[in-house]
C-alpha positions in Angstrom: 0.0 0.0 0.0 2.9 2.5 1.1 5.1 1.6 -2.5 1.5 2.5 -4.1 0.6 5.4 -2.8 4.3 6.9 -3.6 3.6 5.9 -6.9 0.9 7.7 -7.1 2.3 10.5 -5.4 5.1 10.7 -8.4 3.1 9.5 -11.5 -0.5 8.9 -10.6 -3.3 10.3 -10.9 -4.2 12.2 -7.6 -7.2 13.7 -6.6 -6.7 17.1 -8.5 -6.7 14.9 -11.6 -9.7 13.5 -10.8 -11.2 16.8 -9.9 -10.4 18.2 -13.3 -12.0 14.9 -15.5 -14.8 14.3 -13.4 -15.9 18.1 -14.1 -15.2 17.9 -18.0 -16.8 14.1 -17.7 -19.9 15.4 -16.5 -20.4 18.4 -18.7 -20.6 19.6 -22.3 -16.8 20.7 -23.0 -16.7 23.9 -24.8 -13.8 24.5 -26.4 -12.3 28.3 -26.6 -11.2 29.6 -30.5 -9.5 32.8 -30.0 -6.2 33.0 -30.3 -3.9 33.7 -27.0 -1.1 36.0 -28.0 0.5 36.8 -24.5 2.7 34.5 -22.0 0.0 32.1 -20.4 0.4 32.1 -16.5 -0.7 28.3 -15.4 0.6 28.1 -12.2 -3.0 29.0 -10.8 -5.0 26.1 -12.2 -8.5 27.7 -12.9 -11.5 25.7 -11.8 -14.2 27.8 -13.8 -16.8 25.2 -15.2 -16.2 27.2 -18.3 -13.2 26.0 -19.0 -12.8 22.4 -17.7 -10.5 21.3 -20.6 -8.2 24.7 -20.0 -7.8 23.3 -16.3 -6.8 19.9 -17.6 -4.3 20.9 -20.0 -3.2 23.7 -17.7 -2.6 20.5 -15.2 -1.3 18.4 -17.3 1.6 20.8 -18.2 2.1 21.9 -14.6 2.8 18.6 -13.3 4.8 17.7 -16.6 7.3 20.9 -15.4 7.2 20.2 -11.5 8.3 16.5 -12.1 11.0 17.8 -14.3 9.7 16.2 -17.6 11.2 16.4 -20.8 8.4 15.6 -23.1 4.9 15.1 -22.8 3.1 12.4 -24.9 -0.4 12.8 -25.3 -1.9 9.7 -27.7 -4.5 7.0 -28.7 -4.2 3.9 -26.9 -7.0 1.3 -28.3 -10.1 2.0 -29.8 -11.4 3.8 -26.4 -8.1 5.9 -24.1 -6.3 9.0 -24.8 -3.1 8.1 -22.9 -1.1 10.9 -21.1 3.1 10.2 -20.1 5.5 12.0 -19.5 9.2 11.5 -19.9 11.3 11.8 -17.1 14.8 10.7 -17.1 14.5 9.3 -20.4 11.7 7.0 -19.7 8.2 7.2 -20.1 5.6 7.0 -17.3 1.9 6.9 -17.2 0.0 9.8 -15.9 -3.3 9.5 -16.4 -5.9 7.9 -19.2 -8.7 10.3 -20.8 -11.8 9.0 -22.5 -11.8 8.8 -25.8 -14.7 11.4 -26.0 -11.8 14.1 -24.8 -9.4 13.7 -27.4 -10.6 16.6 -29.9 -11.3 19.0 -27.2 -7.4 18.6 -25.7 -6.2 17.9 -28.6 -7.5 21.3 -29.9 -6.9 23.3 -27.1 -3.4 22.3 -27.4 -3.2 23.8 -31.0 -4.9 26.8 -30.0 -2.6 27.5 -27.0 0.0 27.2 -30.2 -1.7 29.0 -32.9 -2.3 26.0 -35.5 -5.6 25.4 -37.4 -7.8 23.3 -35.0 -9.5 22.0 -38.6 -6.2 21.0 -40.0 -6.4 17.0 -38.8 -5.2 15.1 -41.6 -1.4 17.2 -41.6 1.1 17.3 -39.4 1.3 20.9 -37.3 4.5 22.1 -35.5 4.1 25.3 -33.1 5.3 26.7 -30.1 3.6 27.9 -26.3 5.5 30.3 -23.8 3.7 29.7 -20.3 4.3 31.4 -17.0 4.6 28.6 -14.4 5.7 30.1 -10.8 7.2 33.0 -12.2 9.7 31.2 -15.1 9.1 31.9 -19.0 8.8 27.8 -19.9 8.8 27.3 -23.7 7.0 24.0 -25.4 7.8 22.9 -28.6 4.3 21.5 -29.9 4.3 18.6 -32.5 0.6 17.0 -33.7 0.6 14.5 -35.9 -2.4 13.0 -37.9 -2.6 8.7 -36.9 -4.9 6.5 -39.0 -8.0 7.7 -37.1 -6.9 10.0 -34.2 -3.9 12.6 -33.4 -1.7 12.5 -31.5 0.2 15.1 -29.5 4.5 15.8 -28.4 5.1 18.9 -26.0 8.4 19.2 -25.6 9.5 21.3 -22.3 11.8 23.7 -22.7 12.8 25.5 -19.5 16.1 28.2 -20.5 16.6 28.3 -16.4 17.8 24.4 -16.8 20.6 24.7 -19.6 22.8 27.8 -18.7 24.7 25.4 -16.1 28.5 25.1 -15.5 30.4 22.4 -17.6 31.6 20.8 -14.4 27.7 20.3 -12.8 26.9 18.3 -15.7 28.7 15.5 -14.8 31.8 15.0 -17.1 34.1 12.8 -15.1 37.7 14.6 -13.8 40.1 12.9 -16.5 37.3 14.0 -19.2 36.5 17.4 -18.7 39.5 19.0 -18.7 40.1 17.4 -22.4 36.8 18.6 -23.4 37.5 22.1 -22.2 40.8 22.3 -24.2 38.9 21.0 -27.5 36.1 23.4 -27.4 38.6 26.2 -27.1 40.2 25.2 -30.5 39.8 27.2 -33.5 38.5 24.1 -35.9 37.3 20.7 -35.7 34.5 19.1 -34.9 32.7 17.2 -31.5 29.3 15.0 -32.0 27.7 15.0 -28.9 25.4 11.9 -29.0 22.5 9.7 -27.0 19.1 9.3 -26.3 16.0 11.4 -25.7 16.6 13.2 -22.5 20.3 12.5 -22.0 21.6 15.9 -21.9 22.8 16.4 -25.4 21.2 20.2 -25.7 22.2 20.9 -21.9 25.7 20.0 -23.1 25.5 22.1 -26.3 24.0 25.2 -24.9 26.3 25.4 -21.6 29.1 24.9 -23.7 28.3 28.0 -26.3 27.3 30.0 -23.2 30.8 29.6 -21.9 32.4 30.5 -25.1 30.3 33.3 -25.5 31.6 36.5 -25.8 32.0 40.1 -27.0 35.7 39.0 -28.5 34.3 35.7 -30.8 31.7 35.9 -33.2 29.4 32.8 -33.0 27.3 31.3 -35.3 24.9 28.4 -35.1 23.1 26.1 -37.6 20.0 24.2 -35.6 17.2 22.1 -36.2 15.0 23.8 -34.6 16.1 26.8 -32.5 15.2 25.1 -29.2 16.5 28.4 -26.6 18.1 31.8 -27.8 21.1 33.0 -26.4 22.2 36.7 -26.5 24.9 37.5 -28.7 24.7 34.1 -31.0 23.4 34.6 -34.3 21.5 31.6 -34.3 19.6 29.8 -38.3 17.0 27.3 -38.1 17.8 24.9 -40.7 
């Protein structure tokens, strides 16, 4: 009982969950169409009955930047579940499981926080939020894409307060770093910084060309996409 209530505690789905689906469960879900064009502040999760599926999503991406999540998943599972997990760590983990009567209203809520068509379901959509969540700018990277018969949707979480770190907090080991600091420093080459989805590959990359950065060097950078600006780095999207 103890091992599953702090499972629960971590990656269930607790009783402001339920709170949140049992109001859009038993009521028509009305789903807002204008456009929101200024920094969202969701750390105040609104229980307004006119906006039950605002709550939830406003939840769901609350929780996903508490629990330190790098991506939330938000898909079709069967015939009859919208399934919400988030990656923590590298790993996914269930959250919680929507009816499948739910899916159009979050999914389209989700595009509207991110300005895509709400009628475009048969294309894939990329876009972008900027939400306030305890005073930090968080930016989410949106990605919807059209399944056989439902969509399904990526956030990615992208908090600038997590990558501008110090090369020797992110956990090179002492015969390592000191060779990595004397290759970034060269004038040409190249260094591939490689693994898998929540690893620390863009941590690596931005902390380094923070700690090159300067007024003396001029810095240019070729990415795919622009995941966090930096001042004074002319930065393309490819």
């Amino acid at each position: 009982e103890d091992i599953d209530k702090a499972l629960d505690e971590v990656f269930g789905v607790t009783d402001e969950w339920d709170q949140v689906i049992g109001k859009i469960e038993n009521m028509p879900v009305t789903v807002l169409k204008e456009e929101e064009k200024e920094t969202a502040d969701i750390s105040a999760i609104t229980e307004s009955e006119e906006a039950p599926v605002i709550a939830l999503v406003n939840l769901v991406i609350l929780r996903a930047v508490k629990e330190r999540a790098s991506d939330i998943h938000i898909e079709p599972f069967g015939e009859d579940t919208l399934k919400v997990r988030y990656r923590i760590d590298g790993i996914l983990h269930d959250v919680m499981s929507l009816p499948r009567n739910l899916q159009l209203a979050v999914i389209s809520r989700i595009k509207i926080m991110s300005d895509l068509d709400i009628a475009e379901r048969r294309l894939p959509q990329d876009g972008r939020i900027q939400v306030n969540v305890g005073g930090r700018k968080i930016n989410i990277r949106v990605s919807i894409l059209p399944a056989v018969t439902r969509e399904s949707a990526v956030l990615r979480i992208l908090d600038p307060s997590s990558i501008l770190l110090e090369l020797d907090s992110l956990g090179f080991s002492p015969d390592i770093l000191p060779n990595f600091l004397s290759l970034i420093k060269k004038p040409n080459g190249i260094i591939l910084v490689t693994g898998p989805t929540g690893s620390g590959k863009t941590t690596t990359l931005y902390t380094t060309l923070n700690l090159l950065n300067s007024t003396e060097k001029k810095i240019m950078t070729i990415e795919d996409p622009v995941e966090y600006r930096l001042k004074g780095i002319s930065q393309v999207q490819a």
